[in-house]
C-alpha positions in Angstrom: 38.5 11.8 37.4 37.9 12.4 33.5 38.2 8.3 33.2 35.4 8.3 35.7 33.4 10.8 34.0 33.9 8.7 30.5 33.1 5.3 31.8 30.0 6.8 33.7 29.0 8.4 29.9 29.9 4.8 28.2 27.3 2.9 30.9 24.4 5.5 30.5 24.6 5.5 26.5 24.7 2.0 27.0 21.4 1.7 29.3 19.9 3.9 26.2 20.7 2.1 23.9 19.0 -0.9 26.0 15.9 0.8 26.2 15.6 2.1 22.9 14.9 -1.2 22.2 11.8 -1.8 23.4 10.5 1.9 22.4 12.8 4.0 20.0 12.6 7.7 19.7 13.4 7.4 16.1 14.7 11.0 14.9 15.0 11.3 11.4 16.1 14.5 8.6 13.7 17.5 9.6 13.2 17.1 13.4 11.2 14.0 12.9 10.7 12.4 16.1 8.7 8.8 16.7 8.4 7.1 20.0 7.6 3.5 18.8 9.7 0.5 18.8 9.0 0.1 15.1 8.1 2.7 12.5 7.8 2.8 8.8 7.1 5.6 5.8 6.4 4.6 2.7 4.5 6.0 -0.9 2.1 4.0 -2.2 2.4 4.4 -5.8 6.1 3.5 -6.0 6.8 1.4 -2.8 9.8 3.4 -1.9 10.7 3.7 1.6 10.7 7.1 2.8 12.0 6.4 6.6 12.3 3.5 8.6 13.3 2.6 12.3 13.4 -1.1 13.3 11.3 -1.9 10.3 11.5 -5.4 10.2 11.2 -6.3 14.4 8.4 -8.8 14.8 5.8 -7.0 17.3 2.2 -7.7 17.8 -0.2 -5.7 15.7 -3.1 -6.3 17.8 -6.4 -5.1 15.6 -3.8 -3.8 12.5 -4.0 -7.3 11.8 -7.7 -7.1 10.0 -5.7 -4.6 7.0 -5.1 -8.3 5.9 -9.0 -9.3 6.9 -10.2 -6.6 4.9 -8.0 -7.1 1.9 -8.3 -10.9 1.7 -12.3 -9.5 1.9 -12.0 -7.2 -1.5 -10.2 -9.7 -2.6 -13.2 -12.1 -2.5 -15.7 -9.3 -3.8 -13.5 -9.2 -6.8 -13.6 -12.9 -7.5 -17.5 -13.2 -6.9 -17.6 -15.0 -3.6 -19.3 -12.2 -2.2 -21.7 -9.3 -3.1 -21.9 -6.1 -0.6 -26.1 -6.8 0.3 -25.1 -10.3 0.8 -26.6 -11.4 4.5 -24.1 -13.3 6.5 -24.9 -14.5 9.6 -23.4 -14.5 12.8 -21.7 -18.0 14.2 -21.3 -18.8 17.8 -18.0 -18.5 17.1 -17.7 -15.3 15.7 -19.5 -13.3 18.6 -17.6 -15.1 21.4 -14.3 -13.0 20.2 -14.5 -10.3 22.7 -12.8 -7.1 22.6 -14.1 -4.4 20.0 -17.1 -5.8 18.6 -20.7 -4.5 18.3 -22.3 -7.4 20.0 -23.5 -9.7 17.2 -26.2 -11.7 18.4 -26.0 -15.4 17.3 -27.7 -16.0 13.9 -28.0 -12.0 13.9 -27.6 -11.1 10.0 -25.6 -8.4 8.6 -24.8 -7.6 5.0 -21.1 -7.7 3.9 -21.1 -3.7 3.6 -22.2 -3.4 7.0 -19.9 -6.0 8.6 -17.3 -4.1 6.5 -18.0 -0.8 8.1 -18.1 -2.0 11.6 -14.7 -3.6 10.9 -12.8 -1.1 9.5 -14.6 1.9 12.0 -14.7 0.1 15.3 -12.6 -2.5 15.1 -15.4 -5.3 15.3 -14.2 -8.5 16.0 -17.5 -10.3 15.6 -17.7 -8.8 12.1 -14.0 -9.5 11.3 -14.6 -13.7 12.0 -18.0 -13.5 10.8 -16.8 -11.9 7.5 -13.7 -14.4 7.4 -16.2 -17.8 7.9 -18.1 -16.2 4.9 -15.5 -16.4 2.7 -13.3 -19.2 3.7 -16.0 -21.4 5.6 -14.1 -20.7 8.6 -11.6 -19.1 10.8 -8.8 -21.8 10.3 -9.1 -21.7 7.0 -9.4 -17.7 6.6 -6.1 -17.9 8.6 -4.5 -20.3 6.2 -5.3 -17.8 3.3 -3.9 -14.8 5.6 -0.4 -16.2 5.7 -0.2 -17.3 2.1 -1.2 -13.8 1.1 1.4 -12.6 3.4 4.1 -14.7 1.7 2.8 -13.7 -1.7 3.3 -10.2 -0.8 7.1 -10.4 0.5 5.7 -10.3 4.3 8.6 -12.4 5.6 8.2 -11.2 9.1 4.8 -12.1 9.6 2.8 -15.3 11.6 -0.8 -14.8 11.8 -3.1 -16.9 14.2 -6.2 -14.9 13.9 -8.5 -12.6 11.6 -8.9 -10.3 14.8 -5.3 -9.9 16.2 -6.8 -10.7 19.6 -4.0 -11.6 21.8 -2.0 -15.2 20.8 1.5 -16.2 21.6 3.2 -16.0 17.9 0.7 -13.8 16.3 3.3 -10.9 14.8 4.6 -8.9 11.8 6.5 -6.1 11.5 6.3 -2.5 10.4 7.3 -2.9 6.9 5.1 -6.0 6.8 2.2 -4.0 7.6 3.3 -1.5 4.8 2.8 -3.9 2.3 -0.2 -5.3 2.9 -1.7 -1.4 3.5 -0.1 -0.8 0.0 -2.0 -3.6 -1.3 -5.2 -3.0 0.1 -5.4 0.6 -0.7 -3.5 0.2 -4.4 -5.8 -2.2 -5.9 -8.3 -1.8 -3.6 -9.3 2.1 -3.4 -13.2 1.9 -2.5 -12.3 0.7 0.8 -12.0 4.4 2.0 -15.9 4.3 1.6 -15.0 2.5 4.8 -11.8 3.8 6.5 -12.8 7.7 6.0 -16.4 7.3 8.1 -15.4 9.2 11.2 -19.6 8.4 12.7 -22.2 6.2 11.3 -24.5 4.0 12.7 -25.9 0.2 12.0 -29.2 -1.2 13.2 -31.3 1.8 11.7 -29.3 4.1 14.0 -29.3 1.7 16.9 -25.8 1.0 17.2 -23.4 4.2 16.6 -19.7 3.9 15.3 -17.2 6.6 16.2 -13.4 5.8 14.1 -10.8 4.5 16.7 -8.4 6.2 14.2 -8.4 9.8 15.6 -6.3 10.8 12.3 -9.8 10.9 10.2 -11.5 14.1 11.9 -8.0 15.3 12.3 -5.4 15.4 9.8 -6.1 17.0 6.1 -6.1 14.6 3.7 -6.4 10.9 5.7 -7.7 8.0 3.9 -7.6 5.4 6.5 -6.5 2.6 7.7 -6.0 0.7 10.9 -5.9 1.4 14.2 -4.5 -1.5 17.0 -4.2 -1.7 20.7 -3.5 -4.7 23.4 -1.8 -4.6 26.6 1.0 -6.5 25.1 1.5 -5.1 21.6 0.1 -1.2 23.0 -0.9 1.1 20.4 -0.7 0.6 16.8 -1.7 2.0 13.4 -1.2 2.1 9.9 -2.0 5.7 8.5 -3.0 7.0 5.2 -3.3 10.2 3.8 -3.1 11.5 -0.1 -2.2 15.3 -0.8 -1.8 16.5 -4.4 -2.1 13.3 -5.8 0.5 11.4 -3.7 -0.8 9.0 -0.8 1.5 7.7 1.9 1.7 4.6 4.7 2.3 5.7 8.0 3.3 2.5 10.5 3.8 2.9 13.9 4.0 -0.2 16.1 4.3 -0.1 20.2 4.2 3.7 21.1 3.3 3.9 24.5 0.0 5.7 24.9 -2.3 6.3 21.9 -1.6 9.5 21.3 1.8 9.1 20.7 0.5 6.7 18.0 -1.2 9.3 16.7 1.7 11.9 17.2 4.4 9.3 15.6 1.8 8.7 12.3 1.8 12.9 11.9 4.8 13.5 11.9 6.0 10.9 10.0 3.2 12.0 7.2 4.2 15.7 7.7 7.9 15.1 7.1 6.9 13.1 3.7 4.5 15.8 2.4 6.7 18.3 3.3 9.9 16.9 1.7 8.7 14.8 -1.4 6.3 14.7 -4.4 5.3 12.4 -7.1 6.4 14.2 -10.7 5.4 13.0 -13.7 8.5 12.7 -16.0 6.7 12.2 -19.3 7.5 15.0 -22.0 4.6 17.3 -22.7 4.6 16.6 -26.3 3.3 13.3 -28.2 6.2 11.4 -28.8 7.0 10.2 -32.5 5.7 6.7 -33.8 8.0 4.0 -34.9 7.9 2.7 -38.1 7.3 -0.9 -38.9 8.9 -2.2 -41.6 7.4 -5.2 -44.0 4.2 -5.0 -41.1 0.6 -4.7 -41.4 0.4 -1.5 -39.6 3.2 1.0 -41.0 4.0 2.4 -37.3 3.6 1.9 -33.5 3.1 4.1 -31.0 6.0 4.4 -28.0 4.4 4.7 -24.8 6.0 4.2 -21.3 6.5 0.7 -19.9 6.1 1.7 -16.2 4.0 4.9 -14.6 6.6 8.3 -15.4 6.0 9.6 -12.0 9.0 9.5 -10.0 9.1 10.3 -6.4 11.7 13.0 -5.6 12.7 14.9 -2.9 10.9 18.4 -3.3 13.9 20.4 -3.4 15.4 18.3 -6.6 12.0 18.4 -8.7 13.5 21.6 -10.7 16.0 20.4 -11.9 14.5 16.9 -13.4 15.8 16.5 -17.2 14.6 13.8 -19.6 15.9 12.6 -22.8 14.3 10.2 -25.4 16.1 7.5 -27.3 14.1 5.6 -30.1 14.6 2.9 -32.4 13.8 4.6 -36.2 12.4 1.7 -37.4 11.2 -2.1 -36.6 11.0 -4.9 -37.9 7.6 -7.1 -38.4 6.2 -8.8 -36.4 6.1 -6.7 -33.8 4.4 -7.6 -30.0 2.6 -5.7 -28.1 4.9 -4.0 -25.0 7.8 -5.1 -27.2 10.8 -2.5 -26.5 11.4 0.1 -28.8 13.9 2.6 -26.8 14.4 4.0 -23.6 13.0 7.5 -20.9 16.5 8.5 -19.1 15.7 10.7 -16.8 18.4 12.8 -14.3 18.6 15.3 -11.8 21.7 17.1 -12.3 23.4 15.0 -14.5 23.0 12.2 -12.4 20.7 9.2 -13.6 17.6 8.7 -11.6 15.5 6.3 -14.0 15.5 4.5 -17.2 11.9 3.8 -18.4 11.4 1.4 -21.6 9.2 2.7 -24.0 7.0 0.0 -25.5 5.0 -0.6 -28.5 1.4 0.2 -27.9 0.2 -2.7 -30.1 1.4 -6.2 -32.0 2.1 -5.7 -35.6 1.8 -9.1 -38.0 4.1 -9.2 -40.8 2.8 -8.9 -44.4 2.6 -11.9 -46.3 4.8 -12.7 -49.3 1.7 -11.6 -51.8 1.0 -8.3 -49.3 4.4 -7.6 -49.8 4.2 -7.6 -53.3 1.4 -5.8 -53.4 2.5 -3.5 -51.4 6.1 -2.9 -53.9 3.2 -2.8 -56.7 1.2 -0.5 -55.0 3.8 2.8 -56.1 3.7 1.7 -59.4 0.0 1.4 -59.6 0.0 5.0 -58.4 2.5 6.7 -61.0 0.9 5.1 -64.0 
């Protein structure tokens, strides 16, 4: 009877196991509990990976997929290939997408900023392809540009086939995929939660009213975006942000079953980072001492650190953080700019957490053979 009883126990853990496949009830440190098949925590100032579960499964992101839209968008802003009141208008193409959109008429103009808005508040696909042609001529080539960002950025799970993340046999990423390209956007990017935070606006001189598919806005404290997702295939998606004292965080959840377990999976996963990490700044309080620079124009540099010196930590440890500074005396000319002059070694009980390089703040040319002289002359000068 007991061998019975185990082999019954073996076959049910193993029909979990098969099912946890396709949606995963991911329970983490803290009671943390995600129904998704894929699910991702990560801070954006650092890249670390705060909790994971199936990261890297390629899934359909349905409408996530325009975080990669939008960035490949600022991207072009930056360049100078678009301005924000620039009119684009709308193709044939572009308003035959279906799905979210706001009904572009053909040759309907927009400018960027308002195509921007409808795209990161409702999801537009009209906007998304319309935005996409004005940058790269056209879909196709928008595309193109989509996956070569991706493999720029480390996205190795990813195939994209569209701007919109309509439905398309092979269109995927993956959890951590999304990550990155959220990171990006909202790293380098940061006035795009001009965008993501609208919870309602309106276009058309108050014609056409926008309400935030992400729920997360008007909800949680402190949420800064980003993308919400939904097909029948891929079911509910979303890449979360939110920033609390100073520290911003990427919530990915990819195929929970109803939307508000998208929404429930993205808070908690935020919740259990806020509550069990911070960003501390390492850095001692005090100015640290220059370097001098011998036989150089200058007769010292200033040390500063190489990288940023806030560390992520859990909460718990960030008492009992120590730092000690090791520095070179003395250089020799010429000395570069970001050349190394010692080292930040920072622990948490006697363990090593970091080693920042600290850096010259500026080049240094050496004296010439006659300012050298001069500059051996120069005492003399003085005591006679």
């Amino acid at each position: 009877m007991k061998k019975c009883s185990a082999v019954l126990v073996a076959v049910c853990l193993l029909f979990s196991s098969v099912r946890a496949a396709e949606t995963v009830e991911a329970a983490a440190p803290g009671g943390l509990t995600v129904n998704a098949a894929s699910a991702i925590l990560m801070e954006k100032e650092t890249g670390q990976i705060l909790y994971e579960s199936n990261s890297h499964e390629r899934l359909e992101p349905a409408s996530v997929t325009k975080v990669m839209t939008l960035l490949l968008v600022f991207e072009a802003l930056d360049a100078g290939k678009l301005t924000l009141d620039q009119p684009i208008t709308a193709s044939r193409h572009a308003i035959s997408m279906g799905g979210s959109q706001i009904w572009l008429k053909e040759n309907e103009q927009l400018t960027v900023h308002e195509m921007l808005k409808a795209v990161a508040v409702v999801s537009a696909n009209d906007c998304a392809v319309a935005l996409a042609e004005a940058v790269c001529g056209s879909e196709e080539a928008f595309v193109a540009k989509m996956n070569q960002r991706a493999a720029e950025l480390g996205m190795a799970d990813t195939n994209f086939l569209n701007v919109t993340g309509l439905p398309a046999a092979g269109h995927v990423t993956s959890a951590y995929d999304i990550a990155l390209m959220s990171r990006e956007l909202i790293l380098n990017h940061p006035e795009v939660r001009e965008y993501t935070t609208i919870w309602i606006d309106s276009l058309r001189n108050g014609a056409s009213q926008l309400v935030n598919t992400n729920k997360l806005i008007r909800f949680y404290d402190g949420a800064t975006g980003l993308k919400t997702g939904s097909t029948s295939t891929a079911q509910y998606c979303l890449s979360a942000t939110a920033e609390r004292d100073g520290m911003e965080l990427i919530a990915v959840v990819m195929k929970s079953p109803t939307p508000q377990e998208r929404f429930d999976g993205a808070r908690a996963l935020l919740d259990y980072g806020f509550a069990n990490y911070t960003l501390l700044n390492v850095y001692p309080d005090q100015v640290l001492p220059p370097v001098n620079v011998a036989l150089g124009k200058l007769p010292a540099v200033q040390p500063l650190p190489a990288q940023s010196p806030r560390l992520l930590l859990e909460r718990e440890k960030a008492g009992r953080v120590e730092t000690s500074i090791d520095l070179s005396p003395e250089v020799q000319a010429p000395v570069e700019k970001g050349q190394t002059l010692g080292r930040m070694t920072v622990t948490v009980d006697g363990v090593t957490v970091a080693e920042i390089p600290l850096v010259a703040d500026r080049a240094v040319e050496r004296l010439t053979t006659w300012g050298i002289f001069r500059s051996l002359l120069r005492p003399l000068c003085l005591a006679g």
